[in-house]
C-alpha positions in Angstrom: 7.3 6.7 0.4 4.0 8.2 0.5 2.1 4.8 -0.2 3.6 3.2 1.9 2.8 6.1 4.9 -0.7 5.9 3.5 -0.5 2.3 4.0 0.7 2.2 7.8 -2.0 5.3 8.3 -4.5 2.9 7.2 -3.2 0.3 9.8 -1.7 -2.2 7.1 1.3 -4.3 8.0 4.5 -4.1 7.0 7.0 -6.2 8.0 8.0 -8.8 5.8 10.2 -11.5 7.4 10.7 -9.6 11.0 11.6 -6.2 9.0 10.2 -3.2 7.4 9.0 -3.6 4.3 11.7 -1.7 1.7 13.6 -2.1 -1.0 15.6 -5.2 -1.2 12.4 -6.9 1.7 9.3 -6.6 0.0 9.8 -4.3 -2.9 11.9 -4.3 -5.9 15.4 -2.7 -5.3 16.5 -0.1 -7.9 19.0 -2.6 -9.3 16.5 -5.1 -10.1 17.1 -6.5 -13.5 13.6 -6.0 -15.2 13.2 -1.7 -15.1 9.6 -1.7 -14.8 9.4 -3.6 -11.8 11.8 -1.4 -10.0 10.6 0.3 -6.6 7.4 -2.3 -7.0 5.8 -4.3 -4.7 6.9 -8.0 -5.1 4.7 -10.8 -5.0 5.8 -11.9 -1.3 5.5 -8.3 0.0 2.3 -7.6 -1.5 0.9 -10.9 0.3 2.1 -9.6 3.6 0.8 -6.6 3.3 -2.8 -7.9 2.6 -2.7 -11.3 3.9 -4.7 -10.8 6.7 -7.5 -8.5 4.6 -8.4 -10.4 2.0 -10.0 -14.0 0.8 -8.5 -16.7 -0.3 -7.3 -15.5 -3.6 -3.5 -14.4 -3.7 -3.2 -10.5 -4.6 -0.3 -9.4 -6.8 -1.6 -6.8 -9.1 -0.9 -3.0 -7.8 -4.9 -2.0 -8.9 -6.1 -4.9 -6.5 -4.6 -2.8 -3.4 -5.3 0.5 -4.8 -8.2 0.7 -7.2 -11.1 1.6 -6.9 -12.2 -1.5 -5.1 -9.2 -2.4 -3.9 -8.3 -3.0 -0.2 -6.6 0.3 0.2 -10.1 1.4 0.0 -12.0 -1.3 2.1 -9.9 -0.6 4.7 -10.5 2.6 4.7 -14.2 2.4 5.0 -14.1 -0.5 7.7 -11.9 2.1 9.6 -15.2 4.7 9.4 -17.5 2.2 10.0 -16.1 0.4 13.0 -14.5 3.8 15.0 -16.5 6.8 13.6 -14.5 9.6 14.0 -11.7 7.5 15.9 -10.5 7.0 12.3 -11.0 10.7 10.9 -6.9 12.0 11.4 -6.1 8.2 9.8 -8.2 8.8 6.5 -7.0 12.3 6.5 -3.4 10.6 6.7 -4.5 8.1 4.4 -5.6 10.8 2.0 -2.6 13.3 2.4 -0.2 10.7 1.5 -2.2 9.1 -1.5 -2.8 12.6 -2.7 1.3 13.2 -2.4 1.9 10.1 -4.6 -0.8 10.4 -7.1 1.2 14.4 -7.9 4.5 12.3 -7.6 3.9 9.7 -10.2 2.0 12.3 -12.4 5.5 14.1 -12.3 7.7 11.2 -13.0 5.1 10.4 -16.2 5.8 14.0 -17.5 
């Protein structure tokens, strides 16, 4: 829930076939066969999500959105650079949110 708030903060789409991006459209529902993938990104959502940020290549591992150079953090930087403070409360969004699911996940490892 979090990401994807961070995500729309940060001005990415998500709509995936003329609907929101959820579970059972875009991301794993919690019924999905293989565990690990559950309440993951699927291939076809992950591409609209970043289809219109990235190269040619075709993204479909979580880090490439949200590590350290992923888009999650070019966007936000072509945010600052292109509206200066215009994009301060979205970063802080942004950030609030990330922050939230970082102390999620961190619970659900414990």
């Amino acid at each position: 829930r979090e990401e994807k708030a961070c995500l729309h903060s940060l001005r990415f789409p998500l709509e995936l076939k003329g609907r929101e991006i959820q579970e059972g459209n875009g991301v794993y529902d919690r019924n999905y066969p293989d565990p690990s993938k559950r309440g993951m990104m699927s291939p076809e959502g992950m591409d609209a999500i970043t289809r219109e940020f990235k190269d040619s290549r075709v993204l479909y591992i979580y880090d490439d959105l949200w590590g350290n150079a992923g888009l999650v953090k070019k966007q936000a930087q072509k945010l600052v650079a292109q509206e200066k403070l215009k994009a301060v409360p979205c970063i802080k969004a942004a950030s609030k949110n990330l922050s939230l699911s970082m102390k999620h996940r961190e619970e659900d490892m414990k």
